[in-house]
Every structure is written in structure tokens, then in C-alpha cells.
N, CA, C and O atoms as a Tinker XYZ file with bonds, in Angstrom:
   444  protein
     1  N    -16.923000   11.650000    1.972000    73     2
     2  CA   -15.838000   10.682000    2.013000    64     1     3
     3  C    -14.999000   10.840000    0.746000    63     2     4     5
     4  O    -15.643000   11.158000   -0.254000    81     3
     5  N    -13.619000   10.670000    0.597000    73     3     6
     6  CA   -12.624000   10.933000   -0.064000    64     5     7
     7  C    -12.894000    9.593000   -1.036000    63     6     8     9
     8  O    -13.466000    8.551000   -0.718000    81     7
     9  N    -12.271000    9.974000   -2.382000    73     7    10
    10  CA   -12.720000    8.803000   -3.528000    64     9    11
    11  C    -11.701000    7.854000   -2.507000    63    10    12    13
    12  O    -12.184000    6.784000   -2.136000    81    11
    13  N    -10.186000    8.237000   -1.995000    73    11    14
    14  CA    -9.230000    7.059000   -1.368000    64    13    15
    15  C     -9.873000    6.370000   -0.586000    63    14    16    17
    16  O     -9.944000    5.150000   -0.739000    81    15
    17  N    -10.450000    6.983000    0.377000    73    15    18
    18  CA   -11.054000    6.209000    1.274000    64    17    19
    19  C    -12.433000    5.659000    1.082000    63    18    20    21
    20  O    -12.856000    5.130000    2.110000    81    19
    21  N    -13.380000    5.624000   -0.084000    73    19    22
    22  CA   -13.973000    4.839000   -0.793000    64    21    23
    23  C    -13.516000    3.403000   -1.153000    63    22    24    25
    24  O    -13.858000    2.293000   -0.745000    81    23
    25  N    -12.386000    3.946000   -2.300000    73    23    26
    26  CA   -11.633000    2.539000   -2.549000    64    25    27
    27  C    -10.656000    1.963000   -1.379000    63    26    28    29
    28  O    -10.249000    0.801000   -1.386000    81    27
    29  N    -10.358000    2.832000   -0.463000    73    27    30
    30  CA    -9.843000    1.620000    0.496000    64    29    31
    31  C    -11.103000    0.795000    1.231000    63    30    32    33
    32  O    -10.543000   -0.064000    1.912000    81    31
    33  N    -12.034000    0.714000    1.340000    73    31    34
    34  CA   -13.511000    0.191000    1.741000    64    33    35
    35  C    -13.640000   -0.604000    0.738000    63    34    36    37
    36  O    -14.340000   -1.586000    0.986000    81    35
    37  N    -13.281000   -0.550000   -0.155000    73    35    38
    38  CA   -13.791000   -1.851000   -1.213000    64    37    39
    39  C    -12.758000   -2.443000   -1.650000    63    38    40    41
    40  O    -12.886000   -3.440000   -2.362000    81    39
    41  N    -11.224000   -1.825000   -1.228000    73    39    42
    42  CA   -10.306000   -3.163000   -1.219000    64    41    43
    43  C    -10.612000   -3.730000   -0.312000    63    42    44    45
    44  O    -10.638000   -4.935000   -0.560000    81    43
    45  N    -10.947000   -3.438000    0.939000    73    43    46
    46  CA   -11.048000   -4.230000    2.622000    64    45    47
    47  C    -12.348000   -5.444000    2.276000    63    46    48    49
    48  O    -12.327000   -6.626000    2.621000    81    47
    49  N    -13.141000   -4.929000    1.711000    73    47    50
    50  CA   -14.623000   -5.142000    1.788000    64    49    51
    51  C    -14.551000   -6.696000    0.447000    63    50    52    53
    52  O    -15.350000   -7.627000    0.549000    81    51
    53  N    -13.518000   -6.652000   -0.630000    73    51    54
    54  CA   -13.208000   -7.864000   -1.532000    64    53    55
    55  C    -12.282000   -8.546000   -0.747000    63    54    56    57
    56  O    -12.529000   -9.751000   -0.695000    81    55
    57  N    -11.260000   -8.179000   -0.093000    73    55    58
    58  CA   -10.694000   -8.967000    0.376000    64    57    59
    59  C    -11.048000   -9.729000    1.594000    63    58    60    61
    60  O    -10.628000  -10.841000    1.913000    81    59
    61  N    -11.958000   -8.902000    2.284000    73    59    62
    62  CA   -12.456000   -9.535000    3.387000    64    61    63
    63  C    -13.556000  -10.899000    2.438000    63    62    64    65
    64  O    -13.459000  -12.086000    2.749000    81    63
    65  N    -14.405000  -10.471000    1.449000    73    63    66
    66  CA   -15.249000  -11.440000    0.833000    64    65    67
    67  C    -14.207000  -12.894000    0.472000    63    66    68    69
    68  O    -14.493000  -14.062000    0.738000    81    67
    69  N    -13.226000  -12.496000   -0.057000    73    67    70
    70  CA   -11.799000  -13.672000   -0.187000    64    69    71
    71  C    -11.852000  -14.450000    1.228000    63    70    72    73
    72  O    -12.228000  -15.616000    1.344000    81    71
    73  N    -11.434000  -13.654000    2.243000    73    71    74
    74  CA   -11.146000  -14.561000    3.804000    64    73    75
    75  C    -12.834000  -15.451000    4.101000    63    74    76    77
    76  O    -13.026000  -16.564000    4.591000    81    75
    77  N    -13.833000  -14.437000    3.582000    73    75    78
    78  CA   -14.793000  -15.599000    3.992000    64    77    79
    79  C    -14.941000  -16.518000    3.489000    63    78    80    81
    80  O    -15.462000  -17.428000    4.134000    81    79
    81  N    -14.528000  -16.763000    1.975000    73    79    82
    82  CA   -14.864000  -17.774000    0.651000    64    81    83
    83  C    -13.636000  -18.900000    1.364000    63    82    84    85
    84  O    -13.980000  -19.988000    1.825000    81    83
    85  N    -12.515000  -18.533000    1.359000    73    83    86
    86  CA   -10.943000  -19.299000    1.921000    64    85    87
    87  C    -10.300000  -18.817000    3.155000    63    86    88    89
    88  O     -9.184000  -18.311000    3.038000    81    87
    89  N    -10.954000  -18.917000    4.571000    73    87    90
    90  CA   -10.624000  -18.702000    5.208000    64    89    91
    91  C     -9.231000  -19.165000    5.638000    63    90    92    93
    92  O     -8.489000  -18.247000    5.986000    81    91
    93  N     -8.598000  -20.715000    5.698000    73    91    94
    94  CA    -7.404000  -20.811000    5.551000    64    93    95
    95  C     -6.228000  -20.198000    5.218000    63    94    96    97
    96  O     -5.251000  -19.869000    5.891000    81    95
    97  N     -6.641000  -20.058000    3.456000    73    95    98
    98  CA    -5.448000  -19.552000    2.642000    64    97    99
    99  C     -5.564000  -17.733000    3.240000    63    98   100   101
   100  O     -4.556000  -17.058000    3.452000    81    99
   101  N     -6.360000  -17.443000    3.343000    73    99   102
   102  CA    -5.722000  -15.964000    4.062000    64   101   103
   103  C     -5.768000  -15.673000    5.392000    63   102   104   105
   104  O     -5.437000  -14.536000    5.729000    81   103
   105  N     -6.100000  -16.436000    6.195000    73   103   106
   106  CA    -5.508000  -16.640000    7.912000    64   105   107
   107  C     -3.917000  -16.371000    7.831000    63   106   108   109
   108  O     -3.306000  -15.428000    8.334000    81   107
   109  N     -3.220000  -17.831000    6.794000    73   107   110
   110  CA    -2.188000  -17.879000    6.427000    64   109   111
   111  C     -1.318000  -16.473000    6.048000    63   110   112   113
   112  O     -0.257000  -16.026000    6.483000    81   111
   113  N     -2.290000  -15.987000    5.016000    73   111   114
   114  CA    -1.606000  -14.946000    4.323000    64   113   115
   115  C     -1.811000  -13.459000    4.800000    63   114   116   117
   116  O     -1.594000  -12.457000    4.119000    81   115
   117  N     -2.354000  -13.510000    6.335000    73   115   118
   118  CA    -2.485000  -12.344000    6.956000    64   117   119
   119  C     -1.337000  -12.695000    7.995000    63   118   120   121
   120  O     -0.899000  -11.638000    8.449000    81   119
   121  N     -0.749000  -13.701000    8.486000    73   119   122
   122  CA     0.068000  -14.168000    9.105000    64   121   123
   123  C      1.427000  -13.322000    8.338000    63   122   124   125
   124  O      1.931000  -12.247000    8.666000    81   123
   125  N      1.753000  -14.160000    7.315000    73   123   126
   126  CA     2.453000  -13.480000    6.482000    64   125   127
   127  C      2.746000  -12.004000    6.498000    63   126   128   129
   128  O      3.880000  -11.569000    6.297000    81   127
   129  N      1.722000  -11.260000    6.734000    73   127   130
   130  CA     1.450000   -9.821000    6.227000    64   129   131
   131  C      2.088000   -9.494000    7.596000    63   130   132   133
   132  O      3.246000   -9.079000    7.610000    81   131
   133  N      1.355000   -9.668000    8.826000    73   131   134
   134  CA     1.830000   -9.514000    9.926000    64   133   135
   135  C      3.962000   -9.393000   10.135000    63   134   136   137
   136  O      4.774000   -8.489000   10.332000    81   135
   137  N      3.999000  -10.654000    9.966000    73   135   138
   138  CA     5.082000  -11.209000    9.856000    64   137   139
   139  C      6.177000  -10.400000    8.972000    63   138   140   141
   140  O      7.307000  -10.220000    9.427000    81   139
   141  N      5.931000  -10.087000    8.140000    73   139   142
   142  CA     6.628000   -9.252000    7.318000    64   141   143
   143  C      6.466000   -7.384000    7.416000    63   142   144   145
   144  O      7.053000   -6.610000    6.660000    81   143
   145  N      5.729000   -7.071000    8.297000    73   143   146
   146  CA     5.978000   -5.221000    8.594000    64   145   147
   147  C      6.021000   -5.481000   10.112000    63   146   148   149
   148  O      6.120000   -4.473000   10.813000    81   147
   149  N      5.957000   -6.741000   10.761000    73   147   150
   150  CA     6.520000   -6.550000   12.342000    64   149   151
   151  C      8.028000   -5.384000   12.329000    63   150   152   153
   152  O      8.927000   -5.149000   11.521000    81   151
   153  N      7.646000   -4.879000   13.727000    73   151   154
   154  CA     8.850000   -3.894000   14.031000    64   153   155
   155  C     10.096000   -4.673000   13.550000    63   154   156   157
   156  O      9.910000   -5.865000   13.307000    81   155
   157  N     11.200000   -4.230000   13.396000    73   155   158
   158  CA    12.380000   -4.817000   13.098000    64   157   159
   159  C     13.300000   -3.392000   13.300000    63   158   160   161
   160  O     12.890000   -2.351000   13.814000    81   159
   161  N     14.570000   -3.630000   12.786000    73   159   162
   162  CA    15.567000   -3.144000   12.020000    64   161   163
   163  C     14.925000   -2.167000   11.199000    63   162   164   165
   164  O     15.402000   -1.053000   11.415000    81   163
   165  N     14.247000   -2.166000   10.553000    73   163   166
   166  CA    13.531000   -1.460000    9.750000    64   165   167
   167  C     11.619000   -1.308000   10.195000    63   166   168   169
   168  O     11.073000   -2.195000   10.850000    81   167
   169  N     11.094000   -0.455000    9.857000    73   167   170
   170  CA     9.857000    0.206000   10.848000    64   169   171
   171  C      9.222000    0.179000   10.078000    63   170   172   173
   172  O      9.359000    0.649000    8.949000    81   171
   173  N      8.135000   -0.544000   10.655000    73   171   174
   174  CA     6.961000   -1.120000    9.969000    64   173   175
   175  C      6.144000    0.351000    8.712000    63   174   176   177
   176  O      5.250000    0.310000    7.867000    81   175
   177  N      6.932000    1.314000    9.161000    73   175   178
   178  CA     6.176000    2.669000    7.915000    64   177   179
   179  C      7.320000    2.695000    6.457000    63   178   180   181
   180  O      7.129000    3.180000    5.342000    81   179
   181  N      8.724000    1.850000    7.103000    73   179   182
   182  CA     9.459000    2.050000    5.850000    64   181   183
   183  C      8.985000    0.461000    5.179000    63   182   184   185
   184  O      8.630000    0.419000    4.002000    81   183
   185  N      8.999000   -0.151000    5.584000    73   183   186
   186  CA     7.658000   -1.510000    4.995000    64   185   187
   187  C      7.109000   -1.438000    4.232000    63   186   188   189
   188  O      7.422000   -1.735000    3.079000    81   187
   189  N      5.936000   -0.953000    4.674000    73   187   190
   190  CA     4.748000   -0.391000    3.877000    64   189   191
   191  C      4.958000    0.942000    2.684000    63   190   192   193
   192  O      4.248000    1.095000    1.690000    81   191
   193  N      5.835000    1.603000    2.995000    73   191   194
   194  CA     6.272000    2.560000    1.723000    64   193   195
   195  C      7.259000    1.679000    1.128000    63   194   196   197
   196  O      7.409000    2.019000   -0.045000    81   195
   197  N      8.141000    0.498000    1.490000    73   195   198
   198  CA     8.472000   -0.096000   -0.236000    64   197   199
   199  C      7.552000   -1.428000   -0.446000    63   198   200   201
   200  O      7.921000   -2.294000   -1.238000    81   199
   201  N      6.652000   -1.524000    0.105000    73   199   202
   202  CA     5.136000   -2.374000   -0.434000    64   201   203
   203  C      4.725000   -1.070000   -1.513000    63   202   204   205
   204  O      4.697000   -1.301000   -2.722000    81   203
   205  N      4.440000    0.182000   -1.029000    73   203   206
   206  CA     4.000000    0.684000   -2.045000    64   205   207
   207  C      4.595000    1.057000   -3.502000    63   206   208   209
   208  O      4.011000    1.049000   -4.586000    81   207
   209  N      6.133000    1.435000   -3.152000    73   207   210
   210  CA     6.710000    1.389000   -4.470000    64   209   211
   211  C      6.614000   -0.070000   -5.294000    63   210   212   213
   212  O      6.460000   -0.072000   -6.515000    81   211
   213  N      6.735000   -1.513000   -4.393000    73   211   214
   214  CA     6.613000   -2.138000   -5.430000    64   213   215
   215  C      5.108000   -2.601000   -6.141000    63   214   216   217
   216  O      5.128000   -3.294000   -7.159000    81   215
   217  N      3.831000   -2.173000   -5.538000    73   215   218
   218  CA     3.018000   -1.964000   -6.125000    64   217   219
   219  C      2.620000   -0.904000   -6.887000    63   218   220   221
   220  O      1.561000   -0.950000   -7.513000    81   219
   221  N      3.428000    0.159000   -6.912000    73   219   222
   222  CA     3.138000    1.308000   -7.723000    64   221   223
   223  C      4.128000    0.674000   -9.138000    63   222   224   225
   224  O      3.683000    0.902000  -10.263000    81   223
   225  N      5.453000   -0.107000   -8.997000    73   223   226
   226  CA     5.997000   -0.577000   -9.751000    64   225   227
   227  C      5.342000   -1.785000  -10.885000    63   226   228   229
   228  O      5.648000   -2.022000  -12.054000    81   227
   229  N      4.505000   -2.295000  -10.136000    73   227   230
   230  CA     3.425000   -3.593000  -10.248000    64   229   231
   231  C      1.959000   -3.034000  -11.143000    63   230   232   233
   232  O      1.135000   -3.701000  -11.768000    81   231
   233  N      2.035000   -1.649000  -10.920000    73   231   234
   234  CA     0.581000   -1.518000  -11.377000    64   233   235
   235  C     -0.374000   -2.004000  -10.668000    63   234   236   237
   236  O     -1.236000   -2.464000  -11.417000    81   235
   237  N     -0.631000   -2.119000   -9.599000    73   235   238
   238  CA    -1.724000   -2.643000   -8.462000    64   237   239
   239  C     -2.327000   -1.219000   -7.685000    63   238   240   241
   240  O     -1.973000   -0.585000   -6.692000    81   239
   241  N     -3.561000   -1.061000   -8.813000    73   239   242
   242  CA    -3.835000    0.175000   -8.152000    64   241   243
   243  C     -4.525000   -0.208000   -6.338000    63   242   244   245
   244  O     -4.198000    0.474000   -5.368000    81   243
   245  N     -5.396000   -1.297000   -6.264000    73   243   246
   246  CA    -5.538000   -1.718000   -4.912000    64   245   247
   247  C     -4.522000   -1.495000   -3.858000    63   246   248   249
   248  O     -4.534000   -0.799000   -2.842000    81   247
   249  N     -3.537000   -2.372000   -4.445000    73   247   250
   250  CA    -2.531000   -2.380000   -3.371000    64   249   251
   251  C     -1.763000   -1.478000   -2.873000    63   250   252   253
   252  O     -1.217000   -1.650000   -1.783000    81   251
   253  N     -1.578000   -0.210000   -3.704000    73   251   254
   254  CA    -1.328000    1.039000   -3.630000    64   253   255
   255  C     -2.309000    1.714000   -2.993000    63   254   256   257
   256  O     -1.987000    2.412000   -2.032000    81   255
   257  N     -3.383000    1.655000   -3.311000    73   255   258
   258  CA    -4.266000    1.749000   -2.009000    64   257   259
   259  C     -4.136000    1.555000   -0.224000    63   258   260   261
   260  O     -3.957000    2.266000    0.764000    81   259
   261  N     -4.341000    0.212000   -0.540000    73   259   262
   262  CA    -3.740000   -0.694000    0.640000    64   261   263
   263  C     -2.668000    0.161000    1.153000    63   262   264   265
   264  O     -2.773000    1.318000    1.561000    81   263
   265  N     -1.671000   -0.538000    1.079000    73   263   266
   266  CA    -0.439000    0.243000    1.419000    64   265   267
   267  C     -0.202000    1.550000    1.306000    63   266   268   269
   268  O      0.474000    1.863000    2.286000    81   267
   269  N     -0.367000    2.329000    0.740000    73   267   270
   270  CA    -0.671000    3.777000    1.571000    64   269   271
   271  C     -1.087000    4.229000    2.759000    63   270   272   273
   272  O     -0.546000    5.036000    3.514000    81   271
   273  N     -2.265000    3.542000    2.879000    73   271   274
   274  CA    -3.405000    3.561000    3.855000    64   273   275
   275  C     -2.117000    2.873000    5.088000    63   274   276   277
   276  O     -1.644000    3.505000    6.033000    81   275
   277  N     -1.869000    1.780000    4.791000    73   275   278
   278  CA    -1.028000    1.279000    6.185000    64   277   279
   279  C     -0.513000    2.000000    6.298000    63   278   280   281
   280  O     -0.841000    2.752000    7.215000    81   279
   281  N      0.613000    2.333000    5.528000    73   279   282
   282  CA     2.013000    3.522000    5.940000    64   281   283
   283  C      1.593000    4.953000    6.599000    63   282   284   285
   284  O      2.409000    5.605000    7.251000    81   283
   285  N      0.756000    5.225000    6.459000    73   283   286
   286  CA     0.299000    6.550000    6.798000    64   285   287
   287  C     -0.534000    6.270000    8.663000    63   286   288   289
   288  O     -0.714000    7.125000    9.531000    81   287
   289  N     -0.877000    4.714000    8.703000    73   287   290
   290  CA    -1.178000    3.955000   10.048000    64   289   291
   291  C     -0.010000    4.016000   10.685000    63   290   292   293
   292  O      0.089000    4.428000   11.841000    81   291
   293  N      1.262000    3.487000    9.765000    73   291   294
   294  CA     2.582000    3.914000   11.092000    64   293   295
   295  C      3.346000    4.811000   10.944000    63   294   296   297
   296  O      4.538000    4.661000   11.215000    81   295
   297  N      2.711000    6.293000   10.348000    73   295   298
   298  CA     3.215000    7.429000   10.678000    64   297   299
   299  C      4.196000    7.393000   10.056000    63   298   300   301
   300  O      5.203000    7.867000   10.582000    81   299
   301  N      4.319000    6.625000    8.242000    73   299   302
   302  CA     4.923000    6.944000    7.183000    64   301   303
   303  C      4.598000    8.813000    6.594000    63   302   304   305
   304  O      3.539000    8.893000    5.972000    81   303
   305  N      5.295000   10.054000    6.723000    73   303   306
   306  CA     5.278000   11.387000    6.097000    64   305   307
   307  C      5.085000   11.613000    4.618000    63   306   308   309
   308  O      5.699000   10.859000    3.864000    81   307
   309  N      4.532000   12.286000    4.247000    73   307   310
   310  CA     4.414000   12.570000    2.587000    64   309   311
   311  C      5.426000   12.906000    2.257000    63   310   312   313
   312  O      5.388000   12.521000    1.089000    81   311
   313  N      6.548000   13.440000    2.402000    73   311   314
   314  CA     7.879000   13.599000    2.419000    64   313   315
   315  C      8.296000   12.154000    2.004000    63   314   316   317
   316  O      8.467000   11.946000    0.803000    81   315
   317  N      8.451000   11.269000    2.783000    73   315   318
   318  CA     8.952000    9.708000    3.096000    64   317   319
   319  C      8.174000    8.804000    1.845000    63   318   320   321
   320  O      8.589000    7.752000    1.359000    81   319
   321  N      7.171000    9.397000    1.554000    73   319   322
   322  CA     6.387000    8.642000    0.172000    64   321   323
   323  C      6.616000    8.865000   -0.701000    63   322   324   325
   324  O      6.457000    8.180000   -1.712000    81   323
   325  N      7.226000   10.268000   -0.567000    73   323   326
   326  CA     7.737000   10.697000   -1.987000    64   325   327
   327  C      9.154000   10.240000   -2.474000    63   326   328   329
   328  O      9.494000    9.466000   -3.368000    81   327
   329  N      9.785000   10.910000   -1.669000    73   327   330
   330  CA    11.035000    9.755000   -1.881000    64   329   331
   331  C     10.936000    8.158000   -2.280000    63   330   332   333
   332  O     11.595000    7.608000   -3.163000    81   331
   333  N     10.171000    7.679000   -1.607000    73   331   334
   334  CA    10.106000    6.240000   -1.934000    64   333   335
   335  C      9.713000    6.280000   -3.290000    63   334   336   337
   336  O     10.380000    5.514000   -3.985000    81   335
   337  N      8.665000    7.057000   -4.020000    73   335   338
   338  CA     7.846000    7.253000   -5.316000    64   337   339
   339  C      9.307000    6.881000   -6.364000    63   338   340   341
   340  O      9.523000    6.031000   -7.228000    81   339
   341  N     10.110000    7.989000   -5.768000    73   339   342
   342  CA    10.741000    8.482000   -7.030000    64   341   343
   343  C     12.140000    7.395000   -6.878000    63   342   344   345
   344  O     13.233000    7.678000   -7.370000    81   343
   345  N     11.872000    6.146000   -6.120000    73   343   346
   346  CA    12.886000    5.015000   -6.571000    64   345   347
   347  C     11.692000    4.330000   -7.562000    63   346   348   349
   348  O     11.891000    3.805000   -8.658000    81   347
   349  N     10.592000    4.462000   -6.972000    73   347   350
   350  CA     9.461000    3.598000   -7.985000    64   349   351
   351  C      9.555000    4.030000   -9.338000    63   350   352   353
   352  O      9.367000    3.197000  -10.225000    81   351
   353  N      9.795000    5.100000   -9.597000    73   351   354
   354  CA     9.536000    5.635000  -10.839000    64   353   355
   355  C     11.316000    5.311000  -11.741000    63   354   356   357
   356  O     11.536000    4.845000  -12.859000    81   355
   357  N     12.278000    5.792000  -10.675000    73   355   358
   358  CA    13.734000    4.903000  -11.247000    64   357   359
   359  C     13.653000    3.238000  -11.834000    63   358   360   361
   360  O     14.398000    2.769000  -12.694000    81   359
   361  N     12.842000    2.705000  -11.311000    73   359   362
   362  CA    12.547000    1.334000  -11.551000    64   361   363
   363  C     11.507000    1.144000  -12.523000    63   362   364   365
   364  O     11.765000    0.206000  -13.278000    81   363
   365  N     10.333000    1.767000  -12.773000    73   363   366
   366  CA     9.366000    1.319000  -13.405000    64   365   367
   367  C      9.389000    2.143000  -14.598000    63   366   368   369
   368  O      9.094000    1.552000  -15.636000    81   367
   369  N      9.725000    3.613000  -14.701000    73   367   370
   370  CA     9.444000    4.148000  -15.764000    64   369   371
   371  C      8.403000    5.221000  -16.187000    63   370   372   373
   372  O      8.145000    6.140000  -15.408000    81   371
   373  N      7.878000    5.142000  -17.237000    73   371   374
   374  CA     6.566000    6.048000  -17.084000    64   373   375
   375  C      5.586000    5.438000  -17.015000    63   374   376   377
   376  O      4.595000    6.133000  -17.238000    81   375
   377  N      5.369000    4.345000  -16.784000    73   375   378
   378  CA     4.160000    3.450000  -16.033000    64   377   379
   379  C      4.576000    3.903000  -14.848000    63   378   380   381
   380  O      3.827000    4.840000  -14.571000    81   379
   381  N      5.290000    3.765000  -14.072000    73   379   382
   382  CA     5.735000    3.627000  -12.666000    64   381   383
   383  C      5.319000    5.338000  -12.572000    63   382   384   385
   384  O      4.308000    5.485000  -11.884000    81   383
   385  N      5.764000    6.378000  -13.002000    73   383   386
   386  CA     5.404000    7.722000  -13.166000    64   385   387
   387  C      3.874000    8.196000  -12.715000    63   386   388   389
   388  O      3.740000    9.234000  -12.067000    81   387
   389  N      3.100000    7.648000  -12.968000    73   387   390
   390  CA     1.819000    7.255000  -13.544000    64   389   391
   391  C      1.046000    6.410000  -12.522000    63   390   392   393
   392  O     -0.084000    6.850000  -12.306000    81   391
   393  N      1.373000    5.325000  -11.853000    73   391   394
   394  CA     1.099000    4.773000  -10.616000    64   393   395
   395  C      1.387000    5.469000   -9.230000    63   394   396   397
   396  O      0.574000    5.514000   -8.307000    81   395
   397  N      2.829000    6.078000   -9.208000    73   395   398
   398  CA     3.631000    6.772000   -8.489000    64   397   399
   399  C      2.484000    8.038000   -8.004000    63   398   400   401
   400  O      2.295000    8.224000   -6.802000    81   399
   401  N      1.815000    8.800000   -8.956000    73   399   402
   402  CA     0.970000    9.895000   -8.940000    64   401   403
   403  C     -0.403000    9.665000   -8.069000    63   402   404   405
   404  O     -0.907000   10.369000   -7.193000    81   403
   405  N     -0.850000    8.322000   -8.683000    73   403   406
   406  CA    -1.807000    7.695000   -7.752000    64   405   407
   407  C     -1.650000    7.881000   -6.391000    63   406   408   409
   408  O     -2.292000    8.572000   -5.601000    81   407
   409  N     -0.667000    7.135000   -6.238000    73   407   410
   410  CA    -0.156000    7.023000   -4.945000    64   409   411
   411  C      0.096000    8.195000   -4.055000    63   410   412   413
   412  O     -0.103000    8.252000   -2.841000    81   411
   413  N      0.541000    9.072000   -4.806000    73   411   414
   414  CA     0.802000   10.730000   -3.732000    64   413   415
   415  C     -0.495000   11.109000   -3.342000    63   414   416   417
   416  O     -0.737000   11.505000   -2.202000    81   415
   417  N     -1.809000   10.956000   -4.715000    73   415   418
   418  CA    -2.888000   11.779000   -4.588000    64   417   419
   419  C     -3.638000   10.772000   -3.439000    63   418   420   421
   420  O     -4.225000   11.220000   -2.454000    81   419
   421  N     -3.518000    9.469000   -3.723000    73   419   422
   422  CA    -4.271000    8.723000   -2.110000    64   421   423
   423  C     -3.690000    8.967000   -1.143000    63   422   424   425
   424  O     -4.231000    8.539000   -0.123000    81   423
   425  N     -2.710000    9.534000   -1.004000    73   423   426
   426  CA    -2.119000    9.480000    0.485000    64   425   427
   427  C     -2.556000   11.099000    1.287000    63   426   428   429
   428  O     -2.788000   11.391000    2.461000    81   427
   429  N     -2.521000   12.053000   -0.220000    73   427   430
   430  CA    -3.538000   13.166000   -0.011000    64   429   431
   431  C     -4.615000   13.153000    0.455000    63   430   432   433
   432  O     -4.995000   13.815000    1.420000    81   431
   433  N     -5.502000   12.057000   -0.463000    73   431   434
   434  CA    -6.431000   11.629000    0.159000    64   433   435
   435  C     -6.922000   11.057000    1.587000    63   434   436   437
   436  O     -8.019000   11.366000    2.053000    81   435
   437  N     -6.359000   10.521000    1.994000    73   435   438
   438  CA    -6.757000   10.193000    2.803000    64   437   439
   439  C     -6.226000   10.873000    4.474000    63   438   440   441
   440  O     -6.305000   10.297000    5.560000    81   439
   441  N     -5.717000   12.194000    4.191000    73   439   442
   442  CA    -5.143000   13.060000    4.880000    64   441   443
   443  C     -6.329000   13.659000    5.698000    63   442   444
   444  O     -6.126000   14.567000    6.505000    81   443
């Protein structure tokens, strides 16, 4: 098993421990999640690739996780991540540089 897909198992696996502790507050906030990469105008893979720039922007190595993992669920391209990277990195810098890298090598990963 790929280190990505390790740590995507133990983002799923804390956050799922969260929904059992507060089931409410993240019923709610999977609603949300839903709600916000539903099809639209814009496709639920370009969604999830600027979830990931703004967690690659954020420093959330999880969520960069996370969101990789989705985008690559709706047939977001490594091409299409990369591009997105390199607004992350216009915005964040060499932190963002640095997160941004993460992000290519999980999406490798989990290829």
C-alpha cells in the first residue's frame, strides 16, 4: 500500500472517530461537503482541485490528502492538478511550493 493511501485511511479513519464522538455536527458538515462539489456549472473534479489548492495554500497536509483522493474520484487529470498547484503556489508562496509538491506526489500516489 502507497504511504497516500495509508494516510488517506487515517484521515477517513479520525474523521470518521469525529462523526462517532459528534454525530450531529458532522451529519451537518457532510451535508455541506455534499452540497458544495454537487454537479453544477462547475464539476465536481474542478471542486475538489480548488479544495486542494486552498488546502495546499492552508498547509493542511490531511486535507490535501482528502481532496486529492476526491478529485482523482471525479476524474480530476494530473495535468488539471497541476495547473491548479501552480495558482496555489501564485498565492501561497514557498510554503504553498512545498505543500503544492505534496500534493502532486499523493496524487502519484495514489495512481
Amino acid at each position: 500500500m502507497s504511504d497516500a493511501k495509508q494516510k488517506l485511511e487515517s484521515v477517513n479513519a479520525r474523521l470518521m472517530g469525529l462523526f462517532k464522538a459528534e454525530k450531529q455536527t458532522m451529519m451537518a458538515f457532510n451535508g455541506l461537503t455534499v452540497a458544495a462539489t454537487r454537479e453544477g456549472k462547475i464539476s465536481p473534479a474542478i471542486k475538489e482541485l480548488t479544495a486542494v489548492a486552498i488546502a495546499v495554500a492552508k498547509g493542511c497536509e490531511d486535507c490535501i490528502v482528502y481532496h486529492v483522493a476526491a478529485a482523482k474520484k471525479h476524474g480530476a487529470s494530473r495535468e488539471e492538478l497541476v495547473e491548479m498547484l501552480a495558482v496555489s503556489v501564485e498565492m501561497a508562496g514557498g510554503p504553498g511550493a512545498v505543500y503544492a509538491a505534496r500534493a502532486l506526489e499523493t496524487f502519484d500516489q495514489l495512481s
